[in-house]
C-alpha positions as semicolon CSV with decimal commas, in nm:
position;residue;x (nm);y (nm);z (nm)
1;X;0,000;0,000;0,000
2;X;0,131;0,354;-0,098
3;X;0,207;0,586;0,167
4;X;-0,002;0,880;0,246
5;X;0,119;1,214;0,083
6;X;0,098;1,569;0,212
7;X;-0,232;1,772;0,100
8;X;0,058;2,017;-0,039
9;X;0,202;1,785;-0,257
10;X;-0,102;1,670;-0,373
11;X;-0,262;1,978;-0,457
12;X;0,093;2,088;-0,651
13;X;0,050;1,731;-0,834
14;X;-0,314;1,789;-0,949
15;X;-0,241;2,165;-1,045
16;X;0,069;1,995;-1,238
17;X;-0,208;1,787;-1,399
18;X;-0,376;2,136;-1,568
19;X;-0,032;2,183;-1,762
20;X;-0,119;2,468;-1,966
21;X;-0,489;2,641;-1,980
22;X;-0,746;2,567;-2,195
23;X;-0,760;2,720;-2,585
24;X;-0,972;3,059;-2,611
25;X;-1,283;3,115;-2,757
26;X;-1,480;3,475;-2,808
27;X;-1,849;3,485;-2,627
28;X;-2,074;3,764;-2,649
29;X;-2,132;3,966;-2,349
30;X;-2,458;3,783;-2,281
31;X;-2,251;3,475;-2,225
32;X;-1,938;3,655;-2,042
33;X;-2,009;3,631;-1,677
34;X;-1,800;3,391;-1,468
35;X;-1,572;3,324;-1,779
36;X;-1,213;3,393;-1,730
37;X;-1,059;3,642;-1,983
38;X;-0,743;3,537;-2,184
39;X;-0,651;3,893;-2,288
40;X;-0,618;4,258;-2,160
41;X;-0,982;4,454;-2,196
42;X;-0,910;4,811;-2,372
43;X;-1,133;5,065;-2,398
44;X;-1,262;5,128;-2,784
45;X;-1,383;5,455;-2,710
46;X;-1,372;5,746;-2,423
47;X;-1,614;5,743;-2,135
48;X;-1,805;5,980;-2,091
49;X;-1,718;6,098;-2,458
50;X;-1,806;6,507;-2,419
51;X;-1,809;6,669;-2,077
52;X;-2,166;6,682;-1,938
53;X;-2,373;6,766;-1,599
54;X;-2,333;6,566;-1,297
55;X;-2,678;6,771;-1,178
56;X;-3,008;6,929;-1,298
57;X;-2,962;7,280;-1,303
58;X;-2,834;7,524;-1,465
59;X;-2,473;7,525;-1,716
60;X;-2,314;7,895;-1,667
61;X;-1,986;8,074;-1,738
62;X;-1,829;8,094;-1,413
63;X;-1,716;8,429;-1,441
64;X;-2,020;8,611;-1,509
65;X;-2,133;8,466;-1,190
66;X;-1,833;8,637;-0,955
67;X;-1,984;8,957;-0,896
68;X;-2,318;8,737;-0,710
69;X;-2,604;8,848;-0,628
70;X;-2,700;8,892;-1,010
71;X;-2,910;8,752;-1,283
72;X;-2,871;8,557;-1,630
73;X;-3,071;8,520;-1,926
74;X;-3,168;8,149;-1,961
75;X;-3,168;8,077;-2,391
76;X;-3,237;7,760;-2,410
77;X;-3,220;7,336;-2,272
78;X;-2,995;7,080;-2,285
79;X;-3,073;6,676;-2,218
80;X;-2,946;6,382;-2,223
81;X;-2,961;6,281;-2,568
82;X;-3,039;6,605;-2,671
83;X;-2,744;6,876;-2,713
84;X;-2,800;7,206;-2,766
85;X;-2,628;7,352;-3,022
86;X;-2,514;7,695;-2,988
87;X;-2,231;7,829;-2,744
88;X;-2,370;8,035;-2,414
89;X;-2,239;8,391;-2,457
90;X;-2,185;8,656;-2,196
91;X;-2,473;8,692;-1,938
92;X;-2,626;8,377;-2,070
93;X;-2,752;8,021;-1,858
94;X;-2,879;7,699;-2,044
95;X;-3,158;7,513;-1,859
96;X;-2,957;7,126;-1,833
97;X;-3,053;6,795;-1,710
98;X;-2,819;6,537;-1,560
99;X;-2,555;6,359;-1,801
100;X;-2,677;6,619;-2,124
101;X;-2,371;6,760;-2,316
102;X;-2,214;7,096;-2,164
103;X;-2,292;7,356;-2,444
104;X;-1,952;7,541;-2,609
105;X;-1,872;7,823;-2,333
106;X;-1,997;7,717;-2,019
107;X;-1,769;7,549;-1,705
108;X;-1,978;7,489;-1,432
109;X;-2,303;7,426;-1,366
110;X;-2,520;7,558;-1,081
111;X;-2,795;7,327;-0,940
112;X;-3,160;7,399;-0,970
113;X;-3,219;7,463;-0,620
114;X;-2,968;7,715;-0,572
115;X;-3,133;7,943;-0,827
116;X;-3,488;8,123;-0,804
117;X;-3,623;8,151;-1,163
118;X;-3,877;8,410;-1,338
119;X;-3,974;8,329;-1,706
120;X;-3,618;8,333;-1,890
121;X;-3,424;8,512;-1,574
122;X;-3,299;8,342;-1,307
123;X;-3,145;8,495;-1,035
124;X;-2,861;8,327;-0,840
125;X;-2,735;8,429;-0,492
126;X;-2,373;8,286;-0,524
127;X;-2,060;8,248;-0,767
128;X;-2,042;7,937;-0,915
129;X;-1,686;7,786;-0,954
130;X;-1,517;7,642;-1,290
131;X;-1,569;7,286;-1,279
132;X;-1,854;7,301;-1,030
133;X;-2,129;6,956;-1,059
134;X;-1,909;6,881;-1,414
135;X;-1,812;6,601;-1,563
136;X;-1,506;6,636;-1,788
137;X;-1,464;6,446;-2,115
138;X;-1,316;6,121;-2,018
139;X;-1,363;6,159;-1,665
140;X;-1,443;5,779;-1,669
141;X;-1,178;5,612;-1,902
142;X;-0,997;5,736;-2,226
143;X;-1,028;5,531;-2,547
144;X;-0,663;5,296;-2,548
145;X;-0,678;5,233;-2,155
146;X;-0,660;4,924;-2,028
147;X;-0,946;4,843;-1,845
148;X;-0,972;4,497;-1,721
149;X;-0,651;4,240;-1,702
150;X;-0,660;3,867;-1,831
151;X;-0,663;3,600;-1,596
152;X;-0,978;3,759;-1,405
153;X;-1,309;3,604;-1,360
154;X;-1,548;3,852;-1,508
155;X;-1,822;3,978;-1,264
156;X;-2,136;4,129;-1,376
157;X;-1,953;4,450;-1,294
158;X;-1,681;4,354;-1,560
159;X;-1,867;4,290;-1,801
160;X;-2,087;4,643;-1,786
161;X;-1,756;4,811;-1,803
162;X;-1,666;4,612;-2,148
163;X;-2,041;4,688;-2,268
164;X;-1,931;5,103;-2,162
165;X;-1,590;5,020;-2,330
166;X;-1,795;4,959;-2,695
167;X;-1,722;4,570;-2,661
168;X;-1,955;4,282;-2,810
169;X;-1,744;4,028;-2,789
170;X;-1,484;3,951;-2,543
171;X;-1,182;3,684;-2,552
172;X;-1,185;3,417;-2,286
173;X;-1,107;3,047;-2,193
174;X;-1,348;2,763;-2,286
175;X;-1,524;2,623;-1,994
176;X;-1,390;2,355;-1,853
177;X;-1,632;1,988;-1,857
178;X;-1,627;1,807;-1,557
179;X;-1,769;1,439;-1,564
180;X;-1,941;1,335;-1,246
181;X;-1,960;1,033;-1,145
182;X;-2,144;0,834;-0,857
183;X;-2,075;0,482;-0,794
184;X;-2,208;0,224;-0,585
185;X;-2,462;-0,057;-0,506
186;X;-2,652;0,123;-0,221
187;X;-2,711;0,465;-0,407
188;X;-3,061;0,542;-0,563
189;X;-3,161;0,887;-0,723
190;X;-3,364;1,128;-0,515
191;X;-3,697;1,042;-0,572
192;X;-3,605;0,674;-0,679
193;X;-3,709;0,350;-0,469
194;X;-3,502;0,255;-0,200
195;X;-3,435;-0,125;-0,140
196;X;-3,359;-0,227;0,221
197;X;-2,963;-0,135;0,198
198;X;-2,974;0,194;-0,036
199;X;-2,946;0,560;0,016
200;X;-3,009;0,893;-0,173
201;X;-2,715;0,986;-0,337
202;X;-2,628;1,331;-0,271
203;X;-2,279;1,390;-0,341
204;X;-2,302;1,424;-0,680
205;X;-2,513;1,752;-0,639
206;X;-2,239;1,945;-0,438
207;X;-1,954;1,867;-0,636
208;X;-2,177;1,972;-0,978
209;X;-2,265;2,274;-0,788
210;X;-1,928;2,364;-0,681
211;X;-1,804;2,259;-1,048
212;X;-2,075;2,553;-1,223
213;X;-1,969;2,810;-0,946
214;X;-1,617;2,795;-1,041
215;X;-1,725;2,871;-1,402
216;X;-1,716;2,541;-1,536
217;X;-1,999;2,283;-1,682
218;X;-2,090;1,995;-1,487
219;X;-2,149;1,696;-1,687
220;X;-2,361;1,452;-1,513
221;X;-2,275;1,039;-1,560
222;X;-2,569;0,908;-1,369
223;X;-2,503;0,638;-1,105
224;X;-2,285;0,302;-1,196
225;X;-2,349;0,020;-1,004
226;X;-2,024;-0,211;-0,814
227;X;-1,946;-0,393;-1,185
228;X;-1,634;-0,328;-1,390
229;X;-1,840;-0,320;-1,713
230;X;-2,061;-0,072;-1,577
231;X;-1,796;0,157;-1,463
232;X;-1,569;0,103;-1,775
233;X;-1,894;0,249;-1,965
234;X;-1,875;0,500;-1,799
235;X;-1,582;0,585;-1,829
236;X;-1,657;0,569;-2,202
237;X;-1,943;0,794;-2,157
238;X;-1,687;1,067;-2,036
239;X;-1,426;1,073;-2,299
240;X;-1,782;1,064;-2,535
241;X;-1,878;1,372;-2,353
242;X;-1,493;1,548;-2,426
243;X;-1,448;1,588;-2,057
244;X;-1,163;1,728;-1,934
245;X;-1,192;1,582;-1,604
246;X;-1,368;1,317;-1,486
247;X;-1,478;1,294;-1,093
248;X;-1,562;0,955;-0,947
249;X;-1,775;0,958;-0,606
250;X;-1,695;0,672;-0,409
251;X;-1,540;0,355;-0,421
252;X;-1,154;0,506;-0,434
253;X;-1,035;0,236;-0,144
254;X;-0,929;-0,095;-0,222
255;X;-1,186;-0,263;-0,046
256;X;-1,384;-0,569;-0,233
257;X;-1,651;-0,361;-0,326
258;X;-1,470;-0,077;-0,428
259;X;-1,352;-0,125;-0,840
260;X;-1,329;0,206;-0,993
261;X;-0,996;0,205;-0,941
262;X;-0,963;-0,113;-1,154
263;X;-1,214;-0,005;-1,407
264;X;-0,999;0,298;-1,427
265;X;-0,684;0,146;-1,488
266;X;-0,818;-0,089;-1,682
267;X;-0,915;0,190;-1,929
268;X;-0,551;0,319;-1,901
269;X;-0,508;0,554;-1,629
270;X;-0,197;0,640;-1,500
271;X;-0,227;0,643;-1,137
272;X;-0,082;0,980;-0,994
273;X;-0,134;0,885;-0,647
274;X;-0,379;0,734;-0,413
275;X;-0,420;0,845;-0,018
276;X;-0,351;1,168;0,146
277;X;-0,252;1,241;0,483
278;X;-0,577;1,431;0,531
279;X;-0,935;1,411;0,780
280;X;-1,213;1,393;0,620
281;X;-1,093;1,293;0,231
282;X;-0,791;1,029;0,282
283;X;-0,894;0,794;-0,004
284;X;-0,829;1,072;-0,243
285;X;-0,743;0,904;-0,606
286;X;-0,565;1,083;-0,863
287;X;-0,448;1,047;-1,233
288;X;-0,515;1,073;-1,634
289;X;-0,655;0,876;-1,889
290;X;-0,527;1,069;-2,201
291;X;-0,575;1,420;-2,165
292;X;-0,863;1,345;-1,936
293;X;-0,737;1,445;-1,565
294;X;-0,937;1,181;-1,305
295;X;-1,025;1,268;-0,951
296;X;-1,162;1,033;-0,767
297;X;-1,336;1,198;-0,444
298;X;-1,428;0,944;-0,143
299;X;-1,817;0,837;-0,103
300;X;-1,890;1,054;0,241
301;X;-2,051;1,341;0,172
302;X;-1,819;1,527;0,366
303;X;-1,512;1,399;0,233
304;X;-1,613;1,456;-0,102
305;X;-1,718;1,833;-0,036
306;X;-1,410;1,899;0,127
307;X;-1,166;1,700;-0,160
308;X;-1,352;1,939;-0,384
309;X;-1,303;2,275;-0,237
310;X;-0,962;2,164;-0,209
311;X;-0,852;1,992;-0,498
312;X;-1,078;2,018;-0,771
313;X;-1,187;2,392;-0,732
314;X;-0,809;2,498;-0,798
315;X;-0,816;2,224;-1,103
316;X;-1,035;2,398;-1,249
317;X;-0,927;2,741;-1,185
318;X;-0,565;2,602;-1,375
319;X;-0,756;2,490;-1,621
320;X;-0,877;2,884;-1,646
321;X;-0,592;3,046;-1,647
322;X;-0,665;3,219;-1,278
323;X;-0,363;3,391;-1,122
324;X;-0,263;3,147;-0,814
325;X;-0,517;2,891;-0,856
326;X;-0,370;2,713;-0,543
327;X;-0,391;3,025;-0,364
328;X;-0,474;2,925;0,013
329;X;-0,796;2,992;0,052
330;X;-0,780;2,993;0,476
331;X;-0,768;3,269;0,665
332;X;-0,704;3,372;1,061
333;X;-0,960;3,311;1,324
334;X;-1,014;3,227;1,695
335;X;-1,127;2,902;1,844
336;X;-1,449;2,922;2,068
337;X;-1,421;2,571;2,257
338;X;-1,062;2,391;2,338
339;X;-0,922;2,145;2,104
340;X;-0,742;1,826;2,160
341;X;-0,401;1,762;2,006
342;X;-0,400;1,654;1,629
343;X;-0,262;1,319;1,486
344;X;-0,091;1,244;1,175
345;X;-0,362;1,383;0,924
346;X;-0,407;1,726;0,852
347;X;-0,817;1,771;0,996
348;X;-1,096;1,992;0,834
349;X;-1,368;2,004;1,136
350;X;-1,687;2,174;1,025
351;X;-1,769;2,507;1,204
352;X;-2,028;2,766;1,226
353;X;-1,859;3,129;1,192
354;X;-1,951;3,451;1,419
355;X;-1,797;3,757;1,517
356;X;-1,702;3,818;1,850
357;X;-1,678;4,189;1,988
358;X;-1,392;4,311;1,836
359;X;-1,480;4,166;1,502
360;X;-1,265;3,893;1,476
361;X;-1,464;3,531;1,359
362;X;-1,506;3,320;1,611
363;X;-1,494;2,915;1,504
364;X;-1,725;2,682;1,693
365;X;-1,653;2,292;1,586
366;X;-1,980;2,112;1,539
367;X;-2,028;1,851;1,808
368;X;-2,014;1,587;1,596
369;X;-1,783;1,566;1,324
370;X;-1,883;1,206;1,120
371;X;-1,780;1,272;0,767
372;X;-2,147;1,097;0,644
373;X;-2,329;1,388;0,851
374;X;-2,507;1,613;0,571
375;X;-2,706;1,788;0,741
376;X;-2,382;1,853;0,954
377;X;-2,212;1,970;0,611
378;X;-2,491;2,204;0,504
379;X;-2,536;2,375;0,849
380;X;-2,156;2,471;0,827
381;X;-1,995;2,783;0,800
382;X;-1,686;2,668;0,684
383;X;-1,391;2,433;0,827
384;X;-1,146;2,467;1,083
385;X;-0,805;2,365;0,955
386;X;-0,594;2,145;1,203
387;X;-0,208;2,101;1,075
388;X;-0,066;1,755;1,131
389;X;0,039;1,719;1,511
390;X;-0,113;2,014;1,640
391;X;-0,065;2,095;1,981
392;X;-0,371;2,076;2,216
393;X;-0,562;2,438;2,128
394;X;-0,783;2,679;2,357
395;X;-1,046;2,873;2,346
396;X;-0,926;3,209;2,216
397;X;-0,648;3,057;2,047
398;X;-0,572;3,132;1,681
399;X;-0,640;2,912;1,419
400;X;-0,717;2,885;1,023
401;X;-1,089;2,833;0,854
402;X;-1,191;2,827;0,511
403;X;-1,501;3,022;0,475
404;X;-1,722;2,865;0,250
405;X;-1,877;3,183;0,138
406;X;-1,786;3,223;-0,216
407;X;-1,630;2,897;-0,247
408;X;-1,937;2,700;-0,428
409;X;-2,041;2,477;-0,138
């Protein structure tokens, strides 16, 4: 039997497994969000592209106003959409709504309820100052900046500032297609009969969520039962489907039962490793068949949630093109119960998350932490992290979570 491995080395070994990212492909801004961008987002034209009013009120010269108290002869409108055309002379106001064009002449613009009007006079109490409620001519961005840097996942926010920046079409990485895979005797569908020594399966639905929150598609295999033809199929099924990973869920151990390990090799994998030094998730399988990368996540529902978030999350992300896709995703807390010493696996207890008075989070272990528990999983906050030999801990002590807000889970 192989020996365990670090969960360092095995995250660098299944980033090593992305090689290079995936080829580009142009989408249409409709289909941009969540996609990663392969190139440097310039902007095609100047934002805004002619100074305007950051107010209703009134666009003056700012010098005819400096000898205040006085009045001005209002000639005319300005909307948005809807320039007027002629420059404001001496003595003169235009009437101007928020974002219309600043006509020829004017620098500042005084709002609407600093100024008493009667017919085409209005009457102002104050000197307005150049540049007063005015936006300048690229104010925003100038036509040739770069506005948005490759390698970044593009929010909704993104992609409204490429739709400002006159883009259609933006250049990003194809999505990667992740296979999932359940496998086993005693699972059954939700909704599906259950015979005496069967449950739901449920895993397959977190890892496929996680797998579409990290931008890519989830591709889902169905259930095989404990038979090598039935996993080999499947296995078929995948490269059919052009995946460029395949997930198995469950039956990674070498137990009698447990064959998609031989089904895999027997469709040529090469085994990368199996077993990492790791609570919940030690049964961990990794390796390729062709340019298909495998992962094959334990059966708990735990352990596969947590393998996820911690292996094939950052897969993906390679896959991508993200900056640091092994980027740690912990980050510092404080323990609200003691702790015992750690053994030789590096542990992942589920935790609810608070704040205590001075802000800090505050991690509270669940009571029980039984890596089939799913209710236990979906009441979580996120997961303590426990190095390998830890010393007993204390309340109050420091220690690492990852949050699973934003993660997928």
């Amino acid at each position: 039997m192989s020996a365990m491995i670090t969960v360092e080395e095995a995250l660098a070994r299944v980033l090593a497994s992305a090689e290079a990212p995936l080829e580009e492909e142009r989408v249409v801004l409709e289909a941009a969000y969540g996609r990663v961008l392969t190139r440097d987002i310039k902007a095609l034209r100047t934002q805004p592209p002619f100074a305007n009013s950051a107010m209703d009120g009134y666009a003056v010269r700012a010098a005819d106003t400096a000898q205040a108290p006085l009045t001005l002869t209002v000639i005319g409108e300005s909307a948005a959409g809807h320039a007027f055309r002629s420059a404001l002379g001496p003595g003169e106001a235009l009437r101007i709504f928020t974002g219309a064009p600043m006509p020829e002449g004017a620098d500042a613009i005084v709002i609407q309820e600093d100024v008493r009007r009667e017919g085409d006079r209005i009457s102002l109490a104050a000197a307005a100052l150049a540049g007063d409620n005015l936006r300048q001519a690229g104010m925003d961005f100038r036509a040739g900046e770069a506005l948005i840097a490759a390698g970044r996942r593009l929010t909704p926010r993104d992609v409204a500032l490429a739709a400002a920046a006159n883009h259609t079409h933006v250049p990003v990485r194809r999505r990667a297609r992740v296979a999932i895979l359940a496998t086993g005797d005693e699972l059954v569908p939700p909704g599906g009969t259950l015979g005496p020594a069967q449950i739901i399966a449920s895993n397959n639905y977190a890892v496929a969520g996680l797998v579409e929150a990290t931008g890519a598609i989830a591709i889902d295999l169905g259930i095989a039962v404990d038979e090598l033809g039935a996993l080999r199929d499947a296995v078929s099924r995948a490269r059919g489907a052009r995946a460029d990973v395949l997930v198995t869920l469950g039956g990674a151990s070498v137990g009698d039962y447990d064959l998609v390990q031989q089904a895999l090799v027997a469709e040529g994998m090469e085994l990368g490793f199996w077993r990492i030094a790791m609570r919940p998730g030690k049964p961990l399988m990794h390796g390729r068949i062709g340019a298909m990368r495998v992962l094959g996540l334990p059966g708990n529902p735990t352990s596969s949630a947590v393998c996820a978030v911690l292996f094939l999350r950052p897969l993906i992300r390679a896959l991508h093109g993200e900056p640091d896709p092994g980027a740690d995703p912990s980050q510092p807390a404080r323990l609200a119960v003691d702790l015992p010493a750690n053994g030789p696996r590096q542990d992942y207890m589920r935790a609810s998350l608070g704040r205590g008075p001075d802000g800090i989070l505050v991690a509270t272990p669940a009571a029980v932490q039984d890596s089939s528990l799913v209710k236990t999983m979906a009441r979580a906050d996120g997961l303590i992290v426990r190095p390998v030999r830890a010393e007993p801990a204390n309340a109050g002590d420091a220690c690492r979570i990852i949050p699973f807000h934003g993660l997928g889970v």
